[in-house]
Backbone and ligand atoms as CSV (ligand in chain L), in Angstrom:
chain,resi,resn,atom,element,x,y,z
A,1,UNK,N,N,-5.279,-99.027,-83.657
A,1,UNK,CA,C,-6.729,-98.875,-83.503
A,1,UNK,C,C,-7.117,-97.399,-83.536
A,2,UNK,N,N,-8.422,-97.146,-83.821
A,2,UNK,CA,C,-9.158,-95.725,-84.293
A,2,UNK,C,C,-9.779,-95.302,-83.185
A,3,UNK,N,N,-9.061,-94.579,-82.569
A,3,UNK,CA,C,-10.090,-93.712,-81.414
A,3,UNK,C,C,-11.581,-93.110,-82.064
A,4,UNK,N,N,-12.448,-93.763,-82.387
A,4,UNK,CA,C,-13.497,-93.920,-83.243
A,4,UNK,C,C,-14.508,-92.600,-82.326
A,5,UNK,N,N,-14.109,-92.184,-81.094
A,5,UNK,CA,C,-14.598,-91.708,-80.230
A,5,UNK,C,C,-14.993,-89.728,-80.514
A,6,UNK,N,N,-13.421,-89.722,-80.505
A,6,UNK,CA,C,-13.463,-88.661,-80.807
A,6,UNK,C,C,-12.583,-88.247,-82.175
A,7,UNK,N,N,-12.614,-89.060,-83.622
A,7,UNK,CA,C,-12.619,-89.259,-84.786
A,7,UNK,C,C,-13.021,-88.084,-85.506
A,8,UNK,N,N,-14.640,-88.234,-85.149
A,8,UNK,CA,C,-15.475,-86.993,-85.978
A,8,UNK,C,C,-14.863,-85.786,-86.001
A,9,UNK,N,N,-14.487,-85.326,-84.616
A,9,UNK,CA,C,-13.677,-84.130,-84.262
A,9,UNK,C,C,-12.900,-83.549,-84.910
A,10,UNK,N,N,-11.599,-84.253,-85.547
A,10,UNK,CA,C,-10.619,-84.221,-86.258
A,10,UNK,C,C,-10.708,-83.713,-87.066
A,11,UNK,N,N,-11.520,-82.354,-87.241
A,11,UNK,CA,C,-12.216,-81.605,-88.848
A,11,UNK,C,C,-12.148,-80.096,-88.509
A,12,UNK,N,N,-11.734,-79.516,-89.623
A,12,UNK,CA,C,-12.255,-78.170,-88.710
A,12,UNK,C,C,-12.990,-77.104,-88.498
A,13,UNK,N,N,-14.369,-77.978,-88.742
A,13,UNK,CA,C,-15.351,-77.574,-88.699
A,13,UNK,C,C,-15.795,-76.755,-87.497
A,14,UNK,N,N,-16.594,-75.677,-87.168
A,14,UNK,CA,C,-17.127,-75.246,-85.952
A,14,UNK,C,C,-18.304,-75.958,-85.844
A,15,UNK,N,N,-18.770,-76.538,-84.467
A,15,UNK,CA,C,-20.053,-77.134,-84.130
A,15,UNK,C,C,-20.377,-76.528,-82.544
A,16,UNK,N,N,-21.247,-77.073,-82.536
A,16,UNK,CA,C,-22.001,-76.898,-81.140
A,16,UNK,C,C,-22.092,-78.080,-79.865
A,17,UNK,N,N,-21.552,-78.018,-79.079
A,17,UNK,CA,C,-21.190,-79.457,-77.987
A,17,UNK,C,C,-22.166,-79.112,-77.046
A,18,UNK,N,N,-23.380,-79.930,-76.672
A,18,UNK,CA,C,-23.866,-79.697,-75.766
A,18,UNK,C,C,-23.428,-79.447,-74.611
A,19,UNK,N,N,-24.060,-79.021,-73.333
A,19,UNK,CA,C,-23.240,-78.534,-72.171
A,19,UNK,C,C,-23.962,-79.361,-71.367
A,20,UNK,N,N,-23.641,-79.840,-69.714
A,20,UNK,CA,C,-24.457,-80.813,-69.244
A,20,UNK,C,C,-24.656,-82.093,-69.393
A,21,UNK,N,N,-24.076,-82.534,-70.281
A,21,UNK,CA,C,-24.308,-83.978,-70.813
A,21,UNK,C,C,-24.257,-85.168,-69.269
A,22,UNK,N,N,-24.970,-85.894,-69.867
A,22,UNK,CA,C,-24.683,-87.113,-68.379
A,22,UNK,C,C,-23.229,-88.189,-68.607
A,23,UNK,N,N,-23.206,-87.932,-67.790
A,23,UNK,CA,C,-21.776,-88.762,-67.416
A,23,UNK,C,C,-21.203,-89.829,-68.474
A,24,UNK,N,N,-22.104,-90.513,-68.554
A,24,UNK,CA,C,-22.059,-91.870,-69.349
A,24,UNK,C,C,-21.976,-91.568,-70.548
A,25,UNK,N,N,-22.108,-90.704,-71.020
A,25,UNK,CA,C,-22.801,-90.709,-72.872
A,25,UNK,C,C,-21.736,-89.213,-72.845
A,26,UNK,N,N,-21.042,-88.946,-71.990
A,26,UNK,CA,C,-20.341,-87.169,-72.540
A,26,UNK,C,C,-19.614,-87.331,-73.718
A,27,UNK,N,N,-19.479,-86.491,-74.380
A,27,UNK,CA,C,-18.526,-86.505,-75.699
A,27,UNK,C,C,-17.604,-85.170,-75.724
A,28,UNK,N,N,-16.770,-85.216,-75.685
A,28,UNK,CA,C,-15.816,-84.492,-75.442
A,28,UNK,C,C,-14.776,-83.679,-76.412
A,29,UNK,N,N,-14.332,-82.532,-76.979
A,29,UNK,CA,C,-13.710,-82.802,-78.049
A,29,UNK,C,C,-11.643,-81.730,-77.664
A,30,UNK,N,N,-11.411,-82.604,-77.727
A,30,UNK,CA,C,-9.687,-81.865,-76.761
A,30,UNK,C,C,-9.420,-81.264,-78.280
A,31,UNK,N,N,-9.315,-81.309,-79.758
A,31,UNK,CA,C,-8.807,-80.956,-80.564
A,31,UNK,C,C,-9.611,-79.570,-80.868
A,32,UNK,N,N,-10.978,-79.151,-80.305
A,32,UNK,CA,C,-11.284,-77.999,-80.500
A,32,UNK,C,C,-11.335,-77.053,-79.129
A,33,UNK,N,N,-12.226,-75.951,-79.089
A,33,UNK,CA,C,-12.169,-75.202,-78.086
A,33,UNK,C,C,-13.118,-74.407,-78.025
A,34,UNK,N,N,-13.878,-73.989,-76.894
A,34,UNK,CA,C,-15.159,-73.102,-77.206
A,34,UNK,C,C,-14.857,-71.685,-77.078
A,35,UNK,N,N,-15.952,-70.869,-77.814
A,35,UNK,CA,C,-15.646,-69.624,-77.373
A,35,UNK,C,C,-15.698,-69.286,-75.980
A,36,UNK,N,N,-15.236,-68.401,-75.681
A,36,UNK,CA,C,-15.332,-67.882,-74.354
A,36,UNK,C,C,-15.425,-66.073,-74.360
A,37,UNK,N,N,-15.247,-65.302,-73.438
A,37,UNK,CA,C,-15.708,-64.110,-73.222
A,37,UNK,C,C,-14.015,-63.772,-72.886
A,38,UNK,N,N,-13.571,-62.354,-72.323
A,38,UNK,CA,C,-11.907,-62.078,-71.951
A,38,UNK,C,C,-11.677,-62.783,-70.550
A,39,UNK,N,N,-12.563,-63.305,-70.088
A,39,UNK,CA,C,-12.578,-64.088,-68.240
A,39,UNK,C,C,-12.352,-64.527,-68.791
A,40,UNK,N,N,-12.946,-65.668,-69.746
A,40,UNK,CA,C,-12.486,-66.853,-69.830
A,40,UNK,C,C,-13.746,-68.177,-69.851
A,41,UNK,N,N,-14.934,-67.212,-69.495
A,41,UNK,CA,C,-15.914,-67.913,-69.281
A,41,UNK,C,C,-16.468,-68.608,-70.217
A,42,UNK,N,N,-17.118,-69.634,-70.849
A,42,UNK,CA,C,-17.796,-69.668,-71.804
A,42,UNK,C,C,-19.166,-69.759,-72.015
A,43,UNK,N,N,-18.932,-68.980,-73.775
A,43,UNK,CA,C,-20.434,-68.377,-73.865
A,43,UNK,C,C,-21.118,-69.229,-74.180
A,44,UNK,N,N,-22.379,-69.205,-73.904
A,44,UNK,CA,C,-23.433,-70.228,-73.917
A,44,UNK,C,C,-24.341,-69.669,-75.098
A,45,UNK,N,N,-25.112,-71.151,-76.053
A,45,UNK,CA,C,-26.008,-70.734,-76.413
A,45,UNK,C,C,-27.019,-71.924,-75.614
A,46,UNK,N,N,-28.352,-70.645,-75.903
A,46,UNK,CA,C,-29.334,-71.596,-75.204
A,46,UNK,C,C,-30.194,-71.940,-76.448
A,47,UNK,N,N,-31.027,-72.483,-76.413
A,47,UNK,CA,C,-31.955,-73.380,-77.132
A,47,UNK,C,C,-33.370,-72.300,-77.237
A,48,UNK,N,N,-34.113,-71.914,-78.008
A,48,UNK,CA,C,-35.204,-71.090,-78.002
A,48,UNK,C,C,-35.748,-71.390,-77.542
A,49,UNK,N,N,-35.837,-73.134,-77.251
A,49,UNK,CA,C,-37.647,-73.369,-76.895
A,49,UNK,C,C,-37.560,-74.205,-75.633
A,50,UNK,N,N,-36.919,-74.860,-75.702
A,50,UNK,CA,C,-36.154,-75.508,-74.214
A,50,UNK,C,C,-34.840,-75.292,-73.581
A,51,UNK,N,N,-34.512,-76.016,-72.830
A,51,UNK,CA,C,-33.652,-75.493,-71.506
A,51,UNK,C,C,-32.150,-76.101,-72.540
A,52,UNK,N,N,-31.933,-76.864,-73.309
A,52,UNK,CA,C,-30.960,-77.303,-73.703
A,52,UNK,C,C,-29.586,-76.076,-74.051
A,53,UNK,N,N,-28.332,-76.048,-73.481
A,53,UNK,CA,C,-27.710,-75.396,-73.360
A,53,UNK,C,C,-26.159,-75.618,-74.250
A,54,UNK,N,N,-25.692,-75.037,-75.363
A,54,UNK,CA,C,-24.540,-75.714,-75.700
A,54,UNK,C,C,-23.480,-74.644,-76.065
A,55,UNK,N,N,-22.304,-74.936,-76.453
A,55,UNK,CA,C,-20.983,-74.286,-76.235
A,55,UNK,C,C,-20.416,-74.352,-77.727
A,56,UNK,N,N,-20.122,-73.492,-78.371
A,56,UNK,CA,C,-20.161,-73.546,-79.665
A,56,UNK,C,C,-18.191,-73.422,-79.853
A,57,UNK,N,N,-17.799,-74.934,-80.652
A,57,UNK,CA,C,-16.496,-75.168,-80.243
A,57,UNK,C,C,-15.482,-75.299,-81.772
A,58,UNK,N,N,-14.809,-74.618,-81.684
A,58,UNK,CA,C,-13.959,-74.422,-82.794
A,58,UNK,C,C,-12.416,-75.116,-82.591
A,59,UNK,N,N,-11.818,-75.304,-84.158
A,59,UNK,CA,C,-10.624,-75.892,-84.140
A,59,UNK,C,C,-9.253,-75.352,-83.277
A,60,UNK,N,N,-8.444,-75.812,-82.476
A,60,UNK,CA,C,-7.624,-75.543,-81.827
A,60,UNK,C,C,-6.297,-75.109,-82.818
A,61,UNK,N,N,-6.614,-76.198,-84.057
A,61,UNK,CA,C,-5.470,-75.795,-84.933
A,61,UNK,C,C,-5.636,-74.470,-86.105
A,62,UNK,N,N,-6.762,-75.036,-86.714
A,62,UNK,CA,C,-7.120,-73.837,-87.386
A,62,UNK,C,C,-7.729,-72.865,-86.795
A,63,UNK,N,N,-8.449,-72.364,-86.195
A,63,UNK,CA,C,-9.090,-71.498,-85.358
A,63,UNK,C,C,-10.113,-71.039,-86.214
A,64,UNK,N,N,-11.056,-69.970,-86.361
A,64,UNK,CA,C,-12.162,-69.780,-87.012
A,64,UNK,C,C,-12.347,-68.659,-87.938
A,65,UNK,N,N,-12.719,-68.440,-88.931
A,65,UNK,CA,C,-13.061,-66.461,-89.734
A,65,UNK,C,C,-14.209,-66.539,-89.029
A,66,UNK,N,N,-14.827,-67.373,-88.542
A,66,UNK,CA,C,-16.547,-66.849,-87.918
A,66,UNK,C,C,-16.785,-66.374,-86.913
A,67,UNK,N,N,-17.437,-65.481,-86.654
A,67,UNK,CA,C,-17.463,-64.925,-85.322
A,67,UNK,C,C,-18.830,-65.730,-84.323
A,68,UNK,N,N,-18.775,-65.822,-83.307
A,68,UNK,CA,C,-19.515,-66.426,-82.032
A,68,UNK,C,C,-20.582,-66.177,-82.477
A,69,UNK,N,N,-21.290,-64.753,-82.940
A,69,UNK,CA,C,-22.626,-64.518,-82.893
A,69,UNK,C,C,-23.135,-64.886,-83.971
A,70,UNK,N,N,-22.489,-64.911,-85.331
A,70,UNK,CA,C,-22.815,-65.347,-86.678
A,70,UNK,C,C,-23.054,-67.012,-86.570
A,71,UNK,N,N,-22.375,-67.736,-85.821
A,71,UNK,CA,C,-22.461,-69.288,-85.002
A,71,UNK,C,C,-23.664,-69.522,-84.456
A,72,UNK,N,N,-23.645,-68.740,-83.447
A,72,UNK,CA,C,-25.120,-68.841,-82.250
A,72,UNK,C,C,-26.218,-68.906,-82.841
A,73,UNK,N,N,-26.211,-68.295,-83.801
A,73,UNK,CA,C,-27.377,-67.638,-84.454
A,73,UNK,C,C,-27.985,-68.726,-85.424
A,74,UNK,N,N,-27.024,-69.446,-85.957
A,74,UNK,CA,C,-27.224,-70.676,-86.772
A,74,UNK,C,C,-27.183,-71.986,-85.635
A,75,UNK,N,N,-26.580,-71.795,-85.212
A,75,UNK,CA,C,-27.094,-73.020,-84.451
A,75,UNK,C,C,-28.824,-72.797,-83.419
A,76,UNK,N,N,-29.017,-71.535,-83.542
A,76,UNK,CA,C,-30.531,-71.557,-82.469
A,76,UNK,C,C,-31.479,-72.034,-83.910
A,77,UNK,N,N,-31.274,-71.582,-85.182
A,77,UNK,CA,C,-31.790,-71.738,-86.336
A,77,UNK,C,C,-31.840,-73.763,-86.432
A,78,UNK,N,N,-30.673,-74.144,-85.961
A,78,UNK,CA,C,-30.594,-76.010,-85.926
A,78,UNK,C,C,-31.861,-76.705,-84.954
A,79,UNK,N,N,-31.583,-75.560,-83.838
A,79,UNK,CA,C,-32.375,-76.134,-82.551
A,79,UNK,C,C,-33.434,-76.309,-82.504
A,80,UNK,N,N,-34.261,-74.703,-83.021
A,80,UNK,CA,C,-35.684,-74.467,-83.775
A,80,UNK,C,C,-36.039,-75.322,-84.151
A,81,UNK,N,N,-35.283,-75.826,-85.585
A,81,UNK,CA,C,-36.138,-76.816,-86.132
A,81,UNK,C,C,-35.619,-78.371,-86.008
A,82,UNK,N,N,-34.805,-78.507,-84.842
A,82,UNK,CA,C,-35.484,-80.045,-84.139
A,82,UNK,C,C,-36.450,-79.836,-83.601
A,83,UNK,N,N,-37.385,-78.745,-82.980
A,83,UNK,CA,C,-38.466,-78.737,-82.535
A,83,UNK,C,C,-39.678,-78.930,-83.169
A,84,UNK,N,N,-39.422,-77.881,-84.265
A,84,UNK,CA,C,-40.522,-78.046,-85.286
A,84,UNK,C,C,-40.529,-79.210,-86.068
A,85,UNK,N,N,-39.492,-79.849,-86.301
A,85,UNK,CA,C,-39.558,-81.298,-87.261
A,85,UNK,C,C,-39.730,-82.393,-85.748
A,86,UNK,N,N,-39.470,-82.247,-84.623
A,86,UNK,CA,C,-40.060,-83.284,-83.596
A,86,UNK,C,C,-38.948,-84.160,-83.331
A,87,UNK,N,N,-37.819,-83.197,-83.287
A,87,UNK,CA,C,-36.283,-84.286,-83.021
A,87,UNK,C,C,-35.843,-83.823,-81.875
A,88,UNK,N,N,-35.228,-85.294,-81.655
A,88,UNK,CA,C,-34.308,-85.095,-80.124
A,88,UNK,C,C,-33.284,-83.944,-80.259
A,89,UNK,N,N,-32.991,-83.238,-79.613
A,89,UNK,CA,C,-31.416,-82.342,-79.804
A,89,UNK,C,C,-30.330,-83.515,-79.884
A,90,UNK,N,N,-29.247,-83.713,-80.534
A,90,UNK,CA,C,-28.150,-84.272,-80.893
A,90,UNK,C,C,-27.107,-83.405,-79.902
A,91,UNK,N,N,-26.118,-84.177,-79.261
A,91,UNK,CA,C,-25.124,-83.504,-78.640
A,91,UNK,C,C,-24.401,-82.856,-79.367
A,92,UNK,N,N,-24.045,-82.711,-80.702
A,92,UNK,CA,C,-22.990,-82.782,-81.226
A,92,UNK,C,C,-24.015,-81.923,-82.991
A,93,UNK,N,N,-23.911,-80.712,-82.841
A,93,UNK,CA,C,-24.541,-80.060,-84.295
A,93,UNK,C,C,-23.989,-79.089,-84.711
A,94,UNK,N,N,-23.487,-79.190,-86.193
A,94,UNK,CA,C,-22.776,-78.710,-87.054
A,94,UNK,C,C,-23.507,-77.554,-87.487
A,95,UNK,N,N,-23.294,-76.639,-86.873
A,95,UNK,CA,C,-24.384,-75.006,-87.150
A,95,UNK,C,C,-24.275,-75.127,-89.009
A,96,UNK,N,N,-23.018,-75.022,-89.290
A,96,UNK,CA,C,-22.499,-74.718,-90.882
A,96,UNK,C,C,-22.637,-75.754,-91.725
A,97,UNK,N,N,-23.020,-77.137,-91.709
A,97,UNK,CA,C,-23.117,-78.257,-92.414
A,97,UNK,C,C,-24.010,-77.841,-93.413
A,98,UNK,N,N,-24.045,-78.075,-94.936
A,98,UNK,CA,C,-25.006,-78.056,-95.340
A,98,UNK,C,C,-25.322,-76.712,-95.555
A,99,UNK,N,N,-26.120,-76.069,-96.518
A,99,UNK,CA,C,-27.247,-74.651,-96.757
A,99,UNK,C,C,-28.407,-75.464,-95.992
A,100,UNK,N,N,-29.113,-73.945,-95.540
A,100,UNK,CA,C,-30.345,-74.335,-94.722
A,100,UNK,C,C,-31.190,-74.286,-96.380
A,101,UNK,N,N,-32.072,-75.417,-96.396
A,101,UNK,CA,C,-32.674,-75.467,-97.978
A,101,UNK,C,C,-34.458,-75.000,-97.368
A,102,UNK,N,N,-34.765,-74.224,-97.921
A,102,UNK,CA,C,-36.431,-73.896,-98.089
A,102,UNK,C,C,-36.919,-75.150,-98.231
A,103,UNK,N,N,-38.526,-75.322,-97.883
A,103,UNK,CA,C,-38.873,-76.421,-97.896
A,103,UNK,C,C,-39.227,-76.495,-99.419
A,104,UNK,N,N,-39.334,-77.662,-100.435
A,104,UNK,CA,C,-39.617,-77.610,-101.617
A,104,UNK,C,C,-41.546,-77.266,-101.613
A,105,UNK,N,N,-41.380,-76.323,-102.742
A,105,UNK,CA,C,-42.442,-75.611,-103.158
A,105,UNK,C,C,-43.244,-76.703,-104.363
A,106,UNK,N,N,-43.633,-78.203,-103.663
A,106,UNK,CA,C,-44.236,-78.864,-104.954
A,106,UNK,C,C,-43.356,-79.066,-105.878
A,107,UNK,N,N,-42.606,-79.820,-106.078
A,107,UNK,CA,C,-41.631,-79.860,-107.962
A,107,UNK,C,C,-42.396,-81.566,-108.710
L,1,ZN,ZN,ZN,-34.573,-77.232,-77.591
């Protein structure tokens, strides 16, 4: 059987794991790892417009060429515009998925 759970994970992609999650619904990912600071702490991004707080988590195996702030920066760019398009935050957002596409200019 497919640990269907934490499946997605298995990539080695960098994403963003929300922080806080409620008990019931947490999603967890053991195959990656978040940045952290030389403590050990980890760095947080926050959300521009609300309180939503998440941990930007990279592969354990491959590890990353991207640096934390080049990450953060795209993922506050994700967050933004669940606001502006009127979406829930997703626990789980792929800063790098995809080019961010301009909105189409009429074609
Ligand atoms: Zn927000």
């Amino acid at each position: 059987m497919i640990d269907s759970l934490d499946k997605q994970f298995k990539e080695a992609c960098e994403f963003g794991l929300k922080l806080n999650q409620k008990s019931e619904e947490a999603i967890t990912a053991p195959l990656h790892k978040p940045f952290s600071d030389e403590t050990g702490r980890v760095l947080e991004v926050k959300c521009p417009a609300c309180d939503a707080v998440y941990a930007v988590e990279f592969s354990r195996i491959y590890r990353t060429p991207r640096s934390f702030e080049g990450l953060r920066d795209q993922l506050q760019l994700r967050l933004e515009e669940d606001h502006s398009r009127n979406r829930k935050h997703r626990l789980v957002i792929h800063p790098c998925a995809g080019t961010m596409r301009p909105a189409k200019a009429g074609e």
